[in-house]
N, C-alpha and C positions, 0 to 999 in steps of 0.2 A: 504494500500500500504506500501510495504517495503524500506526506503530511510535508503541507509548509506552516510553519507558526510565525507570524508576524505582528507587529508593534504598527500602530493604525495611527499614530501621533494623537492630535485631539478630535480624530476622528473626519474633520473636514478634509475635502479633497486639496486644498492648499499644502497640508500638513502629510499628506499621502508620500511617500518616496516611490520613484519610478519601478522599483526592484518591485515594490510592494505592490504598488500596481499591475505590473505586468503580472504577478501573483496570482492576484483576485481576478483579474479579466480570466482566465486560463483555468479557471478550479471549477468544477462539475460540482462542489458541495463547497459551504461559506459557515461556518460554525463561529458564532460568538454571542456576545452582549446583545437583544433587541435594537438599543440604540445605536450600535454601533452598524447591524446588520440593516436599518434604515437609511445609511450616510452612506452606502456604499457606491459606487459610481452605478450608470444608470445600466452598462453595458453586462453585469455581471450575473451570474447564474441566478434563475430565481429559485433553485433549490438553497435556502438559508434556514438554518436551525437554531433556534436560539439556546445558546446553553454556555452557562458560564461553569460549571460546576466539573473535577477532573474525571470523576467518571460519568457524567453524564456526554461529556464529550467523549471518552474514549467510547462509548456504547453508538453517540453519531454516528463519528469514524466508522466502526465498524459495520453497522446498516448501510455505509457509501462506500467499501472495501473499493468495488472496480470502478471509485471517478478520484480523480486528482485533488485531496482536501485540502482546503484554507482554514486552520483556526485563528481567528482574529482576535486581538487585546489592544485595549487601550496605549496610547504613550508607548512607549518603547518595552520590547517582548525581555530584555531582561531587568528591568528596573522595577522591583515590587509589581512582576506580574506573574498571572497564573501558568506559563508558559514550564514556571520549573516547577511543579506539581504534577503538570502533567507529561513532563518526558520520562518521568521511569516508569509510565504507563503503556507508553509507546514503544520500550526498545525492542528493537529488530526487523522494527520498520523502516522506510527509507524518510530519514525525517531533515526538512531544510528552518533553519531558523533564522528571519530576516529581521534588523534592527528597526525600529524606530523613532521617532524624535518627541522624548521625554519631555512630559509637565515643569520637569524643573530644568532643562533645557528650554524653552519657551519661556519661560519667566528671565532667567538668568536675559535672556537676549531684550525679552520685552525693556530689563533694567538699566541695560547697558552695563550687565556684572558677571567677572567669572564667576564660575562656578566652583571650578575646583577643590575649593578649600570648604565650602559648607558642608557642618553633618546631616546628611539624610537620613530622613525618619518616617518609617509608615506608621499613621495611626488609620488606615482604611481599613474599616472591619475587625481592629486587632486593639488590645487596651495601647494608649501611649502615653510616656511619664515626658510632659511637654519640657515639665523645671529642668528635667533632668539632662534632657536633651539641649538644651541653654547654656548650659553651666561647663559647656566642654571647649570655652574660648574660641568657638567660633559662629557663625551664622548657623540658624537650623531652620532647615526645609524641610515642612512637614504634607507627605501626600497624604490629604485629609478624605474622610468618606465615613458612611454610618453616623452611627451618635457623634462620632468626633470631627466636627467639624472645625471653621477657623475661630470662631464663637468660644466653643466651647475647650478651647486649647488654649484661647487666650484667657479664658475663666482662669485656668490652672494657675497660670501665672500670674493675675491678678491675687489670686487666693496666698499667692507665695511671699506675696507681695512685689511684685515686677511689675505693677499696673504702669508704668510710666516706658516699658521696655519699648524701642522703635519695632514697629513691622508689618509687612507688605500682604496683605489680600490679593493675589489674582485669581480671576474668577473668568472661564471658559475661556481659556488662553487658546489663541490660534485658531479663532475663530470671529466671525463679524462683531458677536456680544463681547468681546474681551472687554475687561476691565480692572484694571491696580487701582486698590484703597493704599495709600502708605500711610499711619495712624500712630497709635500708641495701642498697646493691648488692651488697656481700661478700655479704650474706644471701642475697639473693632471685639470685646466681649457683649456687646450692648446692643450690637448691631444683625443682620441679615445676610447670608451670604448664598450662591448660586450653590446648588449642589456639586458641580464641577467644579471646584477653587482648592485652591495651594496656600500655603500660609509660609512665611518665610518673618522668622525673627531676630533680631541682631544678638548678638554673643551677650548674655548678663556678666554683671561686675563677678571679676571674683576675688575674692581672700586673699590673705595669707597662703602662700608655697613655702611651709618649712616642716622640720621634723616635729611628731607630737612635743606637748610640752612649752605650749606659747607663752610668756612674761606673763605675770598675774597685772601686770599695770598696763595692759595693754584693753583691758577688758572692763566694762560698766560694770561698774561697782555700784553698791548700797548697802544699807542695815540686814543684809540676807548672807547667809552663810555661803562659799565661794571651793571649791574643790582647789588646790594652791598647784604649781606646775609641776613638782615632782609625782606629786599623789598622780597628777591628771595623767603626765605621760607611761605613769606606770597600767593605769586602768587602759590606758588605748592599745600596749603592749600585748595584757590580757586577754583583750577584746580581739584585737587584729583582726578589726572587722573588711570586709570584701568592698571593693567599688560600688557594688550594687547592690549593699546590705540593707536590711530592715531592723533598723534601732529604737530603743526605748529605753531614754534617760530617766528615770525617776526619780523622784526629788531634785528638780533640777536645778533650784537656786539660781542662782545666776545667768545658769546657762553657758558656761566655762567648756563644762566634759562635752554640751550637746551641739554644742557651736565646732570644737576640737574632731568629733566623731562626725558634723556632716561635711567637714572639708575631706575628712578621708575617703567619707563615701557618696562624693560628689555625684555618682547615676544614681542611688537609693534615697533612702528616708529617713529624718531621726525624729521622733516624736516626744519632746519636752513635755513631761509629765510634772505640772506644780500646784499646789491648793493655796498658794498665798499669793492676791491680786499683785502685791506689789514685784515680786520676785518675776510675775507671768511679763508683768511691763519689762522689766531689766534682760530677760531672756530675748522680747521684740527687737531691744535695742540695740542686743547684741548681735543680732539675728541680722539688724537692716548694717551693723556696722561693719559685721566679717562676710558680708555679699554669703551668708550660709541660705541661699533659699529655700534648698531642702529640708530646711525644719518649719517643723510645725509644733507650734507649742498649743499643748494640749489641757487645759485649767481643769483644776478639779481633784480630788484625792484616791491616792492607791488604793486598795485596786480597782477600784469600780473604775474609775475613769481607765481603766485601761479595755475596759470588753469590748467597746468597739474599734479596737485598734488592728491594723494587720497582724501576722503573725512573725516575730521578731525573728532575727538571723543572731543579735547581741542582744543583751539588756544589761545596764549600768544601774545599779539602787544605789542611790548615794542618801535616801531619810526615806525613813516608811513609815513614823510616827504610829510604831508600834505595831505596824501589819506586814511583818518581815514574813510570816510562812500564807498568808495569803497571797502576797503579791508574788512569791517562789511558784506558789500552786498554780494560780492564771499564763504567768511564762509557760509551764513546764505542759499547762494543757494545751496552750495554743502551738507549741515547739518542744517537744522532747528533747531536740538538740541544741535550741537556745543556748549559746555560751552567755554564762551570768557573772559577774563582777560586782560585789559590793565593800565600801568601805564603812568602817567604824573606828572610834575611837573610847569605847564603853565594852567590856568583858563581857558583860550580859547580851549586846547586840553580838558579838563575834560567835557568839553558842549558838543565838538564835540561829543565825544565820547558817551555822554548820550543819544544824538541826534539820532546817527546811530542806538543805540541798539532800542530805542522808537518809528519809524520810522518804524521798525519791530514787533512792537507789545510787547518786553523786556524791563521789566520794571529795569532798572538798579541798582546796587547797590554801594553807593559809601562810601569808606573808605579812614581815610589820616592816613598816618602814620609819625610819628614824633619822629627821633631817636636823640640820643643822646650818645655820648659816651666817656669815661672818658679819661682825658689827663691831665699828670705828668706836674705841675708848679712850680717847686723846691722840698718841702718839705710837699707841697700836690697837690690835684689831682682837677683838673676842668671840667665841663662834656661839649663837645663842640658839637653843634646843626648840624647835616648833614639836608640837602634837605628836606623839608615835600613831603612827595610823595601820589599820588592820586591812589586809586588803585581803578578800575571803574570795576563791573562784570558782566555779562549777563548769565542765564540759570544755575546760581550753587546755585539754593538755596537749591536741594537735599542733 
């Protein structure tokens, strides 16, 4: 059997490549999208079936065995299209696969911008973490479709707070309707957009680039208690959490550890868990200062406030105001593999705490750390003792 798979650009005959046409004139069967199978030049077979689905297609195909088949896709056959689903459906056939001229190729040109350098991102049909996509220093082009549209990806970002981030709407590029919105996300969240349309956002600020462990005097302070930089780079050690990790700080005070843990894990999540309004302000602050967008601070007390949270990769307890084996038990149902990390500087929390992990079967590990640090007494320096602090871990022995 003869299959060509080809990329239909935006579908208009302007946007058509010759190869691809001389394709579709010559195929005895035209397999694709309804919309796409309506745009087709006038001259082409009217045996068309619409299907987008891979075996619905490979079942076309094969009710047309002896005619020459066209499957056709949107924008170009390898860029976020069905085209690689369906070839290990196909093998052993004699199969041709022809390029064509991508949504984010039409936009780039609409702009007058390379493209090169932007991360590409599908959020068509599939969940997409829009912040996360942002935060990787460069432009991100998003091929939007389903619930996700440009609307609802600039929501995200507004939510992150990036309401002010630059970015481009275009909407049925390569076509007579073409039109670029250039806006800010607050805006184009509020707004309406073609079903056809591409979203392109400019690269968000970002942080601090350095090893865990950032200066305590770098970080909004107040009357709330604060995780200091040794404590903090030892807990990130612990944790060595993944780029694309799902965290939950707890008791987050400041917001020190959850601001430290979402530069690490700039594609993922850290959800700031605090009950004292004032402490939730100083985490925002921290939040809008270390460009951390990926946090979300989350108000409210352990562990209730955590049931409706994803289910974590790490969790940091730094206060649980007494509900150390509950909030152990909510981790360990949502994550059995959860690696956990909590600090103390009270006897009685370091049991508890061994207690909860034990209870589940984790055998704990328990470290104190005992810092010291130098202080000018005229004409020399004396090393003055802060806190021994207990640092208790569960599931990170890997």
């Amino acid at each position: 059997m003869k299959i060509t798979l080809l990329g239909t650009g935006s579908g208009d005959a302007l946007t058509l490549t010759k190869e691809a046409e001389r394709a579709l004139l010559g195929a005895g069967c035209i397999i694709g999208a309804r919309r796409l199978l309506a745009q087709l030049p006038d001259l082409c077979t009217p045996n068309r079936i619409g299907a987008t689905k891979p075996e619905a297609i490979r079942q076309a195909l094969e009710q047309n065995r002896d005619k020459p088949c066209v499957v056709a896709y949107s924008g170009d056959s390898g860029f976020y299209s069905g085209c690689r689903s369906l070839l290990p459906l196909v093998q052993g056939e004699e199969v041709t696969v022809l390029p064509g001229i991508s949504s984010v190729q039409l936009l780039a040109a609409a702009l007058g911008r390379p493209w090169q350098d932007w991360n590409l991102v599908s959020a068509h049909g599939v969940t997409c973490n829009a912040v996360a996509a942002v935060m990787q220093g460069r432009p991100a082009f998003f091929l939007t479709g389903g619930t996700l549209g440009p609307a609802a990806l600039c929501a995200q970002l507004v939510q992150a707070g990036l309401g002010n981030l630059p970015v481009t709407v275009g909407e049925d590029l390569g076509t007579e309707a073409e039109k670029l919105t250039a806006s800010t996300a607050a805006e184009c969240a509020a707004k309406s957009f073609s079903p056809l349309s591409v979203l392109l956002a400019e690269p968000a600020p970002l942080g601090p680039q350095r090893a865990p462990g950032w200066p305590d005097g770098w970080f909004v302070r107040g009357p709330v208690p604060m995780t200091k930089q040794m404590v903090r780079a030892a807990v990130l050690a612990c944790l060595a959490p993944a780029p694309d990790a799902t965290i939950w700080d707890v008791g987050a005070g400041t917001g020190s550890v959850s601001v430290e843990l979402a530069a690490a894990a700039r594609q993922g999540q850290v959800f700031a868990v605090e009950c004292v309004p004032e402490a939730c302000d100083l985490i925002r602050a921290n939040r809008q200062k270390f460009a951390a967008w990926n946090l979300t601070v989350v108000p409210g007390t352990a562990p209730e406030a955590l049931a409706g949270l994803p289910a974590p990769n790490a969790v940091f307890i730094g206060g649980t105001r007494g509900g150390m084996r509950a909030i152990v038990d909510m981790v360990l149902a949502k994550n059995p593999a959860a690696r956990l990390c909590m600090t103390a500087i009270a006897l009685e929390s370091v049991t508890a705490a061994m207690q909860a992990l034990q209870d589940h079967g984790i055998e704990p590990q328990v470290i104190q750390l005992a810092v010291s640090a130098s202080k000018a007494a005229g004409k020399v320096h004396m090393l003055t003792a802060q806190n021994p602090i207990f640092v208790i871990t569960g599931n990170c022995d890997d």
